[in-house]
GUNUMAR-957659 format. One record per residue: residue number from 1; residue in one letter; z, x, y of N, C-alpha, C in turn. Coordinates in Angstrom, 3 decimals. Example, Ala and Ser with C-alpha at 12.3 -4.5 7.8 and 13.67 -1.06 7.14 Angstrom:
2
[node 1 a [7.800 13.190 -5.690] [7.800 12.300 -4.500] [7.800 13.200 -3.300]]
[node 2 s [7.080 12.850 -2.250] [7.140 13.670 -1.060] [7.870 12.900 0.030]]
***
This chain:
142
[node 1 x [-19.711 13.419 2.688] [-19.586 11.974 2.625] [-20.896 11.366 2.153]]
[node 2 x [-21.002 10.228 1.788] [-22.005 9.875 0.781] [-22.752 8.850 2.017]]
[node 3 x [-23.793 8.980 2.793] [-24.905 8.159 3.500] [-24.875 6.769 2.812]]
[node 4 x [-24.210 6.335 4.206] [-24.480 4.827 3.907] [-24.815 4.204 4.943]]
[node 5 x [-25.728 4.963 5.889] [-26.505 4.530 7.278] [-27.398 3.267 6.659]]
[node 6 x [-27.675 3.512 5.670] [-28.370 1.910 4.689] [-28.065 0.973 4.255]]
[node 7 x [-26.894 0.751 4.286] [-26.089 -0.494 3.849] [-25.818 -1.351 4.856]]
[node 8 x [-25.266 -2.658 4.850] [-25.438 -4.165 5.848] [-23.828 -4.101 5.779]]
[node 9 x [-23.262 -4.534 6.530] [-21.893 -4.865 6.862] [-21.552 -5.956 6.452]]
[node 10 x [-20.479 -6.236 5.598] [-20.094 -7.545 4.857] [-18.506 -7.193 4.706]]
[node 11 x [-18.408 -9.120 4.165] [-16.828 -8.749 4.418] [-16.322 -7.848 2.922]]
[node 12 x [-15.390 -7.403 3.021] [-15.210 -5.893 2.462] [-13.475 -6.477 2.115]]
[node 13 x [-12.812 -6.772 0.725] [-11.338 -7.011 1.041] [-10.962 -6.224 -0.640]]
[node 14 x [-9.582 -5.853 -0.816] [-8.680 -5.127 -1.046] [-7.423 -5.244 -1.588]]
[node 15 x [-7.238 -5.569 -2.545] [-5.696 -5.567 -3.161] [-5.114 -4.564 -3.835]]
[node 16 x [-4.411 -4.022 -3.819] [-3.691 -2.935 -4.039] [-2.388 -3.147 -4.532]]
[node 17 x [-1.811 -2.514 -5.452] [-0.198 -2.430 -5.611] [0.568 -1.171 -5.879]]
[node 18 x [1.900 -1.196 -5.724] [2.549 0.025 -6.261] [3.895 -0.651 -6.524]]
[node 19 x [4.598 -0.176 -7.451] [5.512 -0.127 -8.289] [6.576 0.638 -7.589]]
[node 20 x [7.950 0.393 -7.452] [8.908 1.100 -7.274] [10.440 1.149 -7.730]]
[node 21 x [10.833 1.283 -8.727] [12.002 1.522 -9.428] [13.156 2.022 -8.514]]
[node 22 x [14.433 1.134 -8.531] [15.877 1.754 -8.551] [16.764 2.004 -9.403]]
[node 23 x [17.658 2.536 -10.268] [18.398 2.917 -10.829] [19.525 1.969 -11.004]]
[node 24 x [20.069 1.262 -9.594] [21.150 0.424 -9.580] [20.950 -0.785 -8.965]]
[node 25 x [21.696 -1.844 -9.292] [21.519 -2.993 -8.737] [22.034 -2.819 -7.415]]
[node 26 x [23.107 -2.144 -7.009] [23.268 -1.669 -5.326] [22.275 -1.375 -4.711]]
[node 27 x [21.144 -1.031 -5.306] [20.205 -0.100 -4.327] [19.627 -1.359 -3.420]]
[node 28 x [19.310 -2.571 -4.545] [18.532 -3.343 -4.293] [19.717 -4.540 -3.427]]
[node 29 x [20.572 -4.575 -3.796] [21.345 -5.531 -2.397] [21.566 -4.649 -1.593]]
[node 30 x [21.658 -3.034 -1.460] [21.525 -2.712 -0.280] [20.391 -3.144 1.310]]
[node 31 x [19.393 -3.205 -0.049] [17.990 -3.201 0.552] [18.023 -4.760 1.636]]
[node 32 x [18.288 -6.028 0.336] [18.584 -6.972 0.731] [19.478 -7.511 2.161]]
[node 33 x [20.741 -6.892 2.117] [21.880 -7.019 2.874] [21.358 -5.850 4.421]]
[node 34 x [20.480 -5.283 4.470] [20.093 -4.306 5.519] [21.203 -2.973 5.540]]
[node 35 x [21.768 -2.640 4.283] [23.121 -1.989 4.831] [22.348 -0.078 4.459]]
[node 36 x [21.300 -0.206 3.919] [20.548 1.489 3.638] [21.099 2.212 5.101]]
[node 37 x [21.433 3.156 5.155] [21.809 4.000 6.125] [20.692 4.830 6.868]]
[node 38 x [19.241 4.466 6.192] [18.303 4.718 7.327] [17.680 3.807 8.029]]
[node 39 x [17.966 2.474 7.047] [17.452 1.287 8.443] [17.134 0.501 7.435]]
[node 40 x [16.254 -0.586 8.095] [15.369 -1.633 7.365] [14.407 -1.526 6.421]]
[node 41 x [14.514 -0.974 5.513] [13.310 -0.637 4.526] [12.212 -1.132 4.341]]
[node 42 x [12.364 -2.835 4.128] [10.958 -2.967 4.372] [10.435 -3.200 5.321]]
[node 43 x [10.542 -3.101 6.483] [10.350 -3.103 8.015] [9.728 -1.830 8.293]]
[node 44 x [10.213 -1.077 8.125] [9.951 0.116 7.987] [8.694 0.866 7.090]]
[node 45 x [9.145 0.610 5.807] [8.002 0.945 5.053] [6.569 0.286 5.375]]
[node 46 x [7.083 -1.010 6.033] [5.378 -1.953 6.257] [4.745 -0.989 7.218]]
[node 47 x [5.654 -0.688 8.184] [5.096 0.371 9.980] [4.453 1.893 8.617]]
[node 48 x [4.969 1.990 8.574] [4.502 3.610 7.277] [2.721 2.967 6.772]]
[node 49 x [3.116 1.970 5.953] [2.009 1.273 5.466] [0.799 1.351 6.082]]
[node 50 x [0.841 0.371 7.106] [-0.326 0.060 8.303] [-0.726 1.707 8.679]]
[node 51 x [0.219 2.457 9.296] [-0.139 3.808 9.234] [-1.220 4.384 8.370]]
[node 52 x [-0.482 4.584 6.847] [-1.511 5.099 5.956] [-2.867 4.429 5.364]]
[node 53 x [-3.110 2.833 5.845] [-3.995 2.419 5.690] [-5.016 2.598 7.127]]
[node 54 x [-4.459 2.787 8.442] [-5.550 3.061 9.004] [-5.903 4.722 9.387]]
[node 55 x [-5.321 5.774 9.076] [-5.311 7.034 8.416] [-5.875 7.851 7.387]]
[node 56 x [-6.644 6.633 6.276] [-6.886 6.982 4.944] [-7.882 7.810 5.504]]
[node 57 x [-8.652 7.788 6.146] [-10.102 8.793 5.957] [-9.432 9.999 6.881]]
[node 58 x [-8.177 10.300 7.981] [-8.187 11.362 7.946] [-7.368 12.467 6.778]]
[node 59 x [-6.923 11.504 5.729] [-6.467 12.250 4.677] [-7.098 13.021 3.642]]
[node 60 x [-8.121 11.813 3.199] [-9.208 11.843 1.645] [-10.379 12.428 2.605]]
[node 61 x [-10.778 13.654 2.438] [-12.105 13.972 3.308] [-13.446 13.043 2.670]]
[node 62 x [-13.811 12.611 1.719] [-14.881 11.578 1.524] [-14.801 10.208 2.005]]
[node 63 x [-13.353 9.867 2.328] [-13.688 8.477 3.101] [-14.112 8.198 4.641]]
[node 64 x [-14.614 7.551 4.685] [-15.440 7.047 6.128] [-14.344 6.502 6.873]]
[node 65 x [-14.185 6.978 8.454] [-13.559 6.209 9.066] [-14.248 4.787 9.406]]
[node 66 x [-13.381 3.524 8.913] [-13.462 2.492 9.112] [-12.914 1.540 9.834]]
[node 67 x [-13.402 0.413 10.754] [-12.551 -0.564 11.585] [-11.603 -1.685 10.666]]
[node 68 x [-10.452 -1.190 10.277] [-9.614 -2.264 9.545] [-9.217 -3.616 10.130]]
[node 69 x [-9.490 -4.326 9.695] [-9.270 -5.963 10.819] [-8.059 -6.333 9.932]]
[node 70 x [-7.920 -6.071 9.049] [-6.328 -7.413 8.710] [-5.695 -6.023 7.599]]
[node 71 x [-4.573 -6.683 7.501] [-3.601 -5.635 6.526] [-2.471 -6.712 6.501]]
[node 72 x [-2.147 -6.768 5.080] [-0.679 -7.856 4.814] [-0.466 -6.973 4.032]]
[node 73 x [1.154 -6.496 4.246] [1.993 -6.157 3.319] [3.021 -6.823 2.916]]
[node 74 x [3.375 -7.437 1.373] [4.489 -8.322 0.914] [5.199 -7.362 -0.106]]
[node 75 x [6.464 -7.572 -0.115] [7.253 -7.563 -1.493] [7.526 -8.202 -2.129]]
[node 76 x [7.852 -8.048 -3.378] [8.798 -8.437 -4.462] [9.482 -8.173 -5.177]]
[node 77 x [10.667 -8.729 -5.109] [11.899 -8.270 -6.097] [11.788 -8.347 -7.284]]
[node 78 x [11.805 -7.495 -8.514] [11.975 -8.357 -9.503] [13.214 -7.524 -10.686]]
[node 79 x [14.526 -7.896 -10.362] [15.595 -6.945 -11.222] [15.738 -5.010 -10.592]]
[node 80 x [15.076 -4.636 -11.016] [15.599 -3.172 -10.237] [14.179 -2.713 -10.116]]
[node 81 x [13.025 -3.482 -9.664] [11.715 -3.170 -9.397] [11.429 -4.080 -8.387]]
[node 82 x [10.805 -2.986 -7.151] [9.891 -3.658 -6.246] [8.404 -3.599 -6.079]]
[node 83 x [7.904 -4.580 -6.045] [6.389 -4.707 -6.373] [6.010 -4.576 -4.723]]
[node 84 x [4.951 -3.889 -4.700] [4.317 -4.093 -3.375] [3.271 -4.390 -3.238]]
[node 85 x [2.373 -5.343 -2.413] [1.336 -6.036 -2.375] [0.668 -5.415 -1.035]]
[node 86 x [-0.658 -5.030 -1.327] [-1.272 -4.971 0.064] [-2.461 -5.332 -0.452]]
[node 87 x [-2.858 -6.460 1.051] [-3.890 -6.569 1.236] [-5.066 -6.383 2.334]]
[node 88 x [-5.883 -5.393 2.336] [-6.875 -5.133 3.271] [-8.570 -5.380 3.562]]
[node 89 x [-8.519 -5.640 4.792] [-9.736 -6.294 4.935] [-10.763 -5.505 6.213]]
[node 90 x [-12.507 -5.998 5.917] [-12.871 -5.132 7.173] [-14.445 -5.892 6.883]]
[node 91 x [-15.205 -5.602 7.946] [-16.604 -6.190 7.804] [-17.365 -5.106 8.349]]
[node 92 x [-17.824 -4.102 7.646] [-17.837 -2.715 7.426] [-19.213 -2.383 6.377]]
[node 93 x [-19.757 -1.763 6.257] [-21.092 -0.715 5.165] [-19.740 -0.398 3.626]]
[node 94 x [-18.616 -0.255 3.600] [-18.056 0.307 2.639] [-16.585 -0.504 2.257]]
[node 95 x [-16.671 -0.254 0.849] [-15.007 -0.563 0.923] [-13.521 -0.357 1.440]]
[node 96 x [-12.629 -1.239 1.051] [-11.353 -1.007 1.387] [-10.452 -0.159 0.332]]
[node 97 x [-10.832 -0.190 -0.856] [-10.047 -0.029 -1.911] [-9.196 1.463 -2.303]]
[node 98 x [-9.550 2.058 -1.541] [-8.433 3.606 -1.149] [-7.993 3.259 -0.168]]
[node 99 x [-7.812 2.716 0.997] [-7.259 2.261 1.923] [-6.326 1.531 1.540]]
[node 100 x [-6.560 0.436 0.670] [-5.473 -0.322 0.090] [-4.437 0.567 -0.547]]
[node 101 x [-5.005 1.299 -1.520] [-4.224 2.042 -2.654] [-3.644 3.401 -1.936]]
[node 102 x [-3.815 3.543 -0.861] [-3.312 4.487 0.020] [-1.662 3.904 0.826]]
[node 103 x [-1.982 2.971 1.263] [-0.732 2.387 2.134] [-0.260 1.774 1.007]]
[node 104 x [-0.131 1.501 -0.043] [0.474 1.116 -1.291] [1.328 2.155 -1.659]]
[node 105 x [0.627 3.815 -1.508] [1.428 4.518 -1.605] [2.324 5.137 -0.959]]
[node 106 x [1.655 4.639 0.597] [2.505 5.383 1.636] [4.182 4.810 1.597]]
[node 107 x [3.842 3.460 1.175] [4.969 2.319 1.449] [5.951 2.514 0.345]]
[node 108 x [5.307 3.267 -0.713] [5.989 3.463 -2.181] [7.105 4.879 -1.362]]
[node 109 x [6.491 5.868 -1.278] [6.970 6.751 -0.788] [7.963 6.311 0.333]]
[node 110 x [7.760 5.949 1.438] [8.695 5.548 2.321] [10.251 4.951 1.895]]
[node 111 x [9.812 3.904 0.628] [10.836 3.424 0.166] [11.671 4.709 -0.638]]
[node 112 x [11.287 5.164 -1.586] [11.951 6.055 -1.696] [11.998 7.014 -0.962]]
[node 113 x [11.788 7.702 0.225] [12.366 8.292 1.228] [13.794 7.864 1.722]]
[node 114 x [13.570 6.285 2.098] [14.799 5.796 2.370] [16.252 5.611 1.533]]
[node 115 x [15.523 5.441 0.327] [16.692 5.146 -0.132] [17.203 6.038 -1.185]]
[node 116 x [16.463 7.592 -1.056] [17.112 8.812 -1.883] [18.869 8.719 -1.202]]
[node 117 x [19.126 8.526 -0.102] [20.059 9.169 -0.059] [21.430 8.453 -0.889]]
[node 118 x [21.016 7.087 -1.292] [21.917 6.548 -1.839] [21.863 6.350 -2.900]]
[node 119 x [20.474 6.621 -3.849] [20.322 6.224 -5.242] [19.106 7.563 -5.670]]
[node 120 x [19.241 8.555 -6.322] [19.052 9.184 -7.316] [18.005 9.386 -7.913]]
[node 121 x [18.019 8.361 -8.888] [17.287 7.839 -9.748] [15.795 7.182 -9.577]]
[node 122 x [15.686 6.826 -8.336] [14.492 6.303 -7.698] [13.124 6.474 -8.421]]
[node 123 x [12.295 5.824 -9.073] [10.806 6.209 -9.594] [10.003 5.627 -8.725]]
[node 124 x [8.517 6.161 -8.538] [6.978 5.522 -8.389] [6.720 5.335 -9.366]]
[node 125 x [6.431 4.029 -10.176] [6.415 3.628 -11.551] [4.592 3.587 -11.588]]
[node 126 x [3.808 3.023 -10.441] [2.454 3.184 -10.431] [2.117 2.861 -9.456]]
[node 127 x [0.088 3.225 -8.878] [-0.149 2.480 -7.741] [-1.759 2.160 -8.581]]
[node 128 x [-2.079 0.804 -8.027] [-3.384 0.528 -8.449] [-4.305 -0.546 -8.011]]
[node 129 x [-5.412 -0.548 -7.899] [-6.524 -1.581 -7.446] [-6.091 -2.844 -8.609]]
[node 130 x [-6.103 -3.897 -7.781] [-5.581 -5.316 -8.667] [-7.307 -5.699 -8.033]]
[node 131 x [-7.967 -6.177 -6.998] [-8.864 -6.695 -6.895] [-9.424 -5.713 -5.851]]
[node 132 x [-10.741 -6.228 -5.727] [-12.038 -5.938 -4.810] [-12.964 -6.571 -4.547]]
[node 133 x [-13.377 -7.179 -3.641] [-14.480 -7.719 -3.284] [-15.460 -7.348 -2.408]]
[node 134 x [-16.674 -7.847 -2.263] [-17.852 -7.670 -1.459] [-18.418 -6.014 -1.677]]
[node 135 x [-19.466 -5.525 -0.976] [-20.456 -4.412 -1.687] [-21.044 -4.908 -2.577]]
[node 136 x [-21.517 -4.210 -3.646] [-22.059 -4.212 -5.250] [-21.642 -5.080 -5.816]]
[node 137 x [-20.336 -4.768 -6.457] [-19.649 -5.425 -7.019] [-18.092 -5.870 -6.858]]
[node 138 x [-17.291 -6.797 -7.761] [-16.407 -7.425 -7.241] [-15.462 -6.798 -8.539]]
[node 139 x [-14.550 -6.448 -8.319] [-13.543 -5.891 -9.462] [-12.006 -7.055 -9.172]]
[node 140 x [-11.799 -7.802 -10.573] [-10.398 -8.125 -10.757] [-10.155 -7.274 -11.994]]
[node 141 x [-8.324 -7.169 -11.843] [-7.823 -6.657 -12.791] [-5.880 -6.894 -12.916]]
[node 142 x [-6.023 -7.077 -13.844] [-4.174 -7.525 -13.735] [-3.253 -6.242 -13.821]]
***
């Protein structure tokens, strides 16, 4: 792990996304209507989420375990793609930004966990850092 006994604690925040493709417009009023036969998906996937965002460092052996103070996870519909939004925060020596892009993926995965059994076709279309702030430097990106 990379010494950062030298660095000052600042606020530290995190945007993240991932991409998730269905095949059919059922998949997605399934999703809507609660009728998936493993449950609430995005209810579900958010509990997965929070998981893999406060988990990330026992996964990635270079990340630092860190005190996560906030985590929002949102969706969005858009035609047979769900966008997922996370945002994470911490007042910490290091960033959030694998943490973010971690429960971005956990939540990607979850969703399609859930909803293989009814649709097929399912993709992870992408996962990626949209913003970053505080440390060094500040990264936007669309």
């Amino acid at each position: 792990m990379v010494d950062i006994t030298h660095k000052s604690s600042t606020l530290r925040t995190a945007i993240a996304q991932a991409v998730v493709k269905v095949s059919h417009a059922d998949t997605i009023r399934a999703i809507e209507q609660n009728e998936v036969p493993k449950g609430d998906v995005f209810a579900m996937s958010r509990a997965a989420g929070l998981l893999g965002v406060k988990k990330t460092s026992l996964i990635l052996p270079d990340c630092h375990p860190l005190p996560i103070e906030y985590t929002d996870i949102k969706y969005e519909i858009d035609g047979l793609s769900i966008r997922i939004i996370i945002t994470v925060k911490t007042n910490y020596k290091t960033g959030v930004e694998v943490e973010a892009m971690h429960g971005a993926s956990i939540v990607a995965l979850n969703i399609y966990d859930m909803l293989k059994p009814i649709d097929k076709g399912i993709e992870i279309l992408s996962v990626k850092l949209l913003t970053k702030t505080g440390g060094k430097s500040d990264i936007a990106r669309d």
